[in-house]
N, C-alpha and C positions, 0 to 999 in steps of 0.2 A: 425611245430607241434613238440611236445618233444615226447620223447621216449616212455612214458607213453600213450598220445593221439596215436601214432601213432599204439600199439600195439593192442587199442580198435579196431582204426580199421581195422587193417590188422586180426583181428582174429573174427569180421565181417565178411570182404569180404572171409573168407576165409570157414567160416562155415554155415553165411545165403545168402535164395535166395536176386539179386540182383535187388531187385525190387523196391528200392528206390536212391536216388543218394544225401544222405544228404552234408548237408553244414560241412567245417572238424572242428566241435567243438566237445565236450563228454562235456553233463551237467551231474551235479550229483547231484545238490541240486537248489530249488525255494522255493519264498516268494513274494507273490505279485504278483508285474510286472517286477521281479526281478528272473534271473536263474546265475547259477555258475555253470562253467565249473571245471573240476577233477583237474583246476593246481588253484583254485582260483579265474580264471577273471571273472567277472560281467558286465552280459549283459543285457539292456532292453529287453524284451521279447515282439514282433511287430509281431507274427506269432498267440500265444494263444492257440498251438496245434490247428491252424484252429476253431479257436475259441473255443474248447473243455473248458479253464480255466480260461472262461470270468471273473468270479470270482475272478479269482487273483490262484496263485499257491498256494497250502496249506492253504487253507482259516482254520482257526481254528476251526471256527465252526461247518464247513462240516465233517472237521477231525475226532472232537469230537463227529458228530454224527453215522460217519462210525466206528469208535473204540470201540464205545458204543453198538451199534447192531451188530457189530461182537463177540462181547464177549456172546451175547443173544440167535441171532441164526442168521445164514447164508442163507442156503438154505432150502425150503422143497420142490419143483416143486409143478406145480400148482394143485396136485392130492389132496393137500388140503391147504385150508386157511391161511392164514395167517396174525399177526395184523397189519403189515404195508402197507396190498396194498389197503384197501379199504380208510384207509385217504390219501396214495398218490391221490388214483381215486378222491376222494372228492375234496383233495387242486388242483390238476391241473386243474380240470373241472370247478371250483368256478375263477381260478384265468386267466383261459384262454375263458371261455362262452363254454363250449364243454359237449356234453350230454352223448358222450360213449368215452371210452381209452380203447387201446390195446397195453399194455407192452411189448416191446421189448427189444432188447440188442444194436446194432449197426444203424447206420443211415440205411447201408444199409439194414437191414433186415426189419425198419420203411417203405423203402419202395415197399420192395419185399412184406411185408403183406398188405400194401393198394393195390399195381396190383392188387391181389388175390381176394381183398374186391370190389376193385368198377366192375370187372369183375361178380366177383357172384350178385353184386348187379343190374347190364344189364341186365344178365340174371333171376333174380328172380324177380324183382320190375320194370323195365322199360320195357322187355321182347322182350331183344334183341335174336335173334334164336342163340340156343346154337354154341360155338366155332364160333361166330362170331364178337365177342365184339373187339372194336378199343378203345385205349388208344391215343391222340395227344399229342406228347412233343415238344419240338426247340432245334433246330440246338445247337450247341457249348455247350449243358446242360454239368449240373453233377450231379450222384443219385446216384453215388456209383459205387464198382467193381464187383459188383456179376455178375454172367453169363447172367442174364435175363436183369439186368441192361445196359449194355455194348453193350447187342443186338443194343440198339436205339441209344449209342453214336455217335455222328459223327468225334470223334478224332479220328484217324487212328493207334495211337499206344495203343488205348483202346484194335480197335476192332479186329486188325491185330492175324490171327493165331488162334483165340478164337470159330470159328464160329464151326458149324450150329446154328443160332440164334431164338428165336422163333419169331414168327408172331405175328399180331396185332397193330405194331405200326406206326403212321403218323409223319413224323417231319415235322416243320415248323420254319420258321424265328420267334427269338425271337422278341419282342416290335411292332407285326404285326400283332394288330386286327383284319384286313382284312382278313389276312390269315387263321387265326384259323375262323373265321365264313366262309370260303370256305373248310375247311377242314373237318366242322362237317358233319358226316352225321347221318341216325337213327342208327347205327351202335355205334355210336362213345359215349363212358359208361366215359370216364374222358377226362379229358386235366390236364397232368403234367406238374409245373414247380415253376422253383425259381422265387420267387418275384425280387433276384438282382441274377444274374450269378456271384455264388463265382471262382469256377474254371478259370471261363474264363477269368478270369482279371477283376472282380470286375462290370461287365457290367448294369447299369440302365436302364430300360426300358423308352420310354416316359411319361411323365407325362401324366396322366386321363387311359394309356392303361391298369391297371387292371379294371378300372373301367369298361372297354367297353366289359374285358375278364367277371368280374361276371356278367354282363347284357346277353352276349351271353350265357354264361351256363345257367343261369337262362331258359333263353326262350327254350331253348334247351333240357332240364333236362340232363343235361350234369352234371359231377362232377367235381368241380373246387378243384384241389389236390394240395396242397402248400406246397413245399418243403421249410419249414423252419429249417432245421437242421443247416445249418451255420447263418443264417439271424435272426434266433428268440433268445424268452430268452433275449432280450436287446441288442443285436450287432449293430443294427441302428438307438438307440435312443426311440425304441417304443418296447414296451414289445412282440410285433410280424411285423413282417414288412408290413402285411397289412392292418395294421392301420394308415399308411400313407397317403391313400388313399380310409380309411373309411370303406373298406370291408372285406367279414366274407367270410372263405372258406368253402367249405362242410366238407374237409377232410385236417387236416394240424397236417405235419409231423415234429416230436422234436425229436432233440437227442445232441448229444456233451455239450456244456452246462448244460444241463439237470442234468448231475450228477457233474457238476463242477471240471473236468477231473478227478474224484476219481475211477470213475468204467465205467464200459461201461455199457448206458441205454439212450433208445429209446423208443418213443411213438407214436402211430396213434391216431389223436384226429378225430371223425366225431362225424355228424347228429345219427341219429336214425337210419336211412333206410341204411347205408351204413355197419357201424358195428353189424346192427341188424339182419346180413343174415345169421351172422357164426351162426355155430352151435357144440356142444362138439364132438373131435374129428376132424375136419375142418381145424385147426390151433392152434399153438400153439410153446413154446419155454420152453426146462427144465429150464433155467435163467431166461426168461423174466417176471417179477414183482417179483423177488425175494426179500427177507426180506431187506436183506443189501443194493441192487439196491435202496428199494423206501425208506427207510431210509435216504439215499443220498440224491435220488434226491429232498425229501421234506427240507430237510437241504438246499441243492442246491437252490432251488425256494424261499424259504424265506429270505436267506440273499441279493438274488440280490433284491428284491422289499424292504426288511426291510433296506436295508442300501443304496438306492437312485441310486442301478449300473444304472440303467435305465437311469434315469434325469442325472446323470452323464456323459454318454456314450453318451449322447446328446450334451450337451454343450463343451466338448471335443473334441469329434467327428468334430464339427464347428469351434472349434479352429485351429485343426488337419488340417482341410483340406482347412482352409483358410491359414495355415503360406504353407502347401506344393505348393497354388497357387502362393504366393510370393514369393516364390526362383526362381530367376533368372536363367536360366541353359540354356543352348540352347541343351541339351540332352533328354531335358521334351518334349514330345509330347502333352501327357495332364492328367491329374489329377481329379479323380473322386473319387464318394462314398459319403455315408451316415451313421450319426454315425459313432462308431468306426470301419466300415469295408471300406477301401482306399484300392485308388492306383495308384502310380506311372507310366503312361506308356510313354516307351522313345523311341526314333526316331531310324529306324530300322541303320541307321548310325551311331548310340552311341556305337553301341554294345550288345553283352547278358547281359539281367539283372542281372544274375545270377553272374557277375564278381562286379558291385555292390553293391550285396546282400553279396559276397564274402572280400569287401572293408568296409562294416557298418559294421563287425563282426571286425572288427579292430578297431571300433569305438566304441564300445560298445554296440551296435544294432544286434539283431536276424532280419531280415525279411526273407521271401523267394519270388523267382521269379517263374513265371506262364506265360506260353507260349513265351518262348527267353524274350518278350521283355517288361515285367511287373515287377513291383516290387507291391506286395500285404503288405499292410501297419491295421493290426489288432491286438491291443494290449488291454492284459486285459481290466475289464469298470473300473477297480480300478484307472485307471491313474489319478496325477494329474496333473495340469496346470501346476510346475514347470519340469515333466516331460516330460508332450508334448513339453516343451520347450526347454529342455536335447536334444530331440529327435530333432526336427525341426534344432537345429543349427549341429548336426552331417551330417543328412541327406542334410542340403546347401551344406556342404564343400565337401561331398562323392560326390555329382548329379553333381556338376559345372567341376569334373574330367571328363575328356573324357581317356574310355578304350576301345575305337574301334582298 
């Protein structure tokens, strides 16, 4: 690292908490699927801020629209109106099948204010005995770092040091329909989860098992809560990932994407019965559906469906993860994902991914790794086929290195 890099980050570590362990680049400028580090070099960008800039980096027309309504008005909280949220509410609800939206800022807060909803909603509509409501999630999740959140994680450096945690919640093995129909009981007011486990290394469930999961809530009056914050918005080919396999959650949760990394904004999309419990006073956020926010994210929503990220993201996505089947490596353990959300995972004998995620950025590749021994492979929807191509042949020469 030169002089310059090195100062970013020594004056970093020197001044913020160390609560992330980035990869040693310093970007300072993006376009596309394209970011530039402070001396110059140009990197594919295969991370997407975790999908946040599905979009492309600096999409113009998101820009134009965030520049345009900052100049108009910013903020006024929600003590009164304003002319941007009720067409956000309209365009997301029109373009997602969703009867009620609840604005928010961060994924996690998308899903600290669904707890809150499907909880009140046990208690007021299905008429669970107060403070007795159960929420089911699975093992190896991820919903975020809030304190409520982190309570049900099962990673150890989530939950370490953090606790007294609140009550309420059941884990269970992911892709284990059996287990969540032994797990419900009348008690039991939602079942949380990702359609793909981002965090964990990119993990698929069985094929038909959401299907068996909406059948079981169904019967159950249970609320099926889908955390689509890294998986919707287009990241696997289908404008929400459970359309894969046909089904419509109760309650499904948006955020990153959303605003096409320009701002930070989140949304609780539900039925009637689940957001129809709040009441004024109940909930709420001074940011969340602010003027600029839904400005964004209606910017945001329109160029990915007006300019085909979607159809893109798919056929890419199958490119993608067909050329990482065919590299030869005996470091691969195996290789998964749908659409453009992949990933590399390699034999615990290779080594930490993280020295190969360390080795692409020499290549001209951004990825990052996820749990030692993943490499997480998610790049804008904007890519095209001579890029996935850019990309496939850097990632043979990196993966065939052995750095154990």
């Amino acid at each position: 690292m030169s002089a310059s890099v090195i100062d970013f980050v020594a004056t970093e570590a020197r001044f913020g908490a160390h609560n992330y362990e980035p990869i040693g680049v310093v970007l300072s400028r993006g376009e596309g699927v394209w970011v530039w580090d402070t001396e110059g070099n140009r990197y594919l960008d295969c991370l997407s801020a975790y999908s946040a800039v599905s979009q492309g980096h600096c999409h113009p027309k998101i820009l134009a629209a965030m520049v345009e309504q900052a100049h108009r008005l910013t903020l006024t909280s929600r003590a009164f109106h304003n002319d941007q949220l009720a067409p956000f509410y309209e365009e997301i609800a029109a373009l997602t099948g969703s009867h009620k939206v609840l604005p928010m800022n961060s994924g996690a807060e998308a899903v600290e204010s669904a707890i809150k909803s499907v909880r009140k909603w046990g208690y007021e509509v299905k008429g669970v005995l107060d403070g007795h409501a159960e929420i089911i999630v699975c093992a190896n999740n991820f919903h975020g770092r809030t304190l409520g959140i982190v309570g049900f994680s099962t990673d150890p450096d989530t939950r370490a040091h953090f606790g007294p945690f609140a009550p309420g919640f059941k884990i269970i093995p992911f892709g284990d329909a059996a287990a969540l129909a032994e797990a419900i009981t009348p008690n039991t007011v939602a079942f949380l989860v990702e359609p793909i486990q981002g965090e964990a290394g990119v993990i698929l469930p069985p094929a038909g098992y959401f299907s068996e999961v909406r059948e079981l809530c169904t019967t159950n009056n249970v609320m099926l809560v889908l955390d689509e914050i890294q998986t919707g918005l287009g990241r696997t080919g289908k404008l929400l990932a459970e359309q894969h396999e046909g089904i419509e959650a109760d309650v499904t949760l948006l955020g990153k994407a959303l605003s096409g990394g320009f701002y930070p904004v989140s949304a609780v999309l539900s039925n009637n019965d689940v957001l129809g419990t709040l009441r004024p006073g109940q909930h709420g956020s001074t940011f969340g559906g602010n003027p600029l926010a839904c400005a964004v994210a209606r910017a945001a929503l329109r160029v990915l469906t007006e300019e085909g990220m979607i159809e893109n993201a798919a056929r890419q996505g199958a490119r993608f993860l067909e050329g990482l089947k065919d590299i030869r490596a005996n470091t691969i353990r195996e290789v998964r994902g749908r659409g453009l959300m992949l990933a590399v995972e390699l034999h615990p004998e290779a080594g930490r991914a993280r020295r190969y995620c360390e080795a692409l950025q020499g290549m001209g590749i951004l990825a990052k790794d996820t749990h030692e021994q993943t490499i997480r492979i998610a790049p804008p929807l904007v890519i095209t086929s001579d890029q996935v191509d850019w990309a496939l042949e850097r990632l043979a020469t990196t993966l065939t290195q052995d750095f154990s």
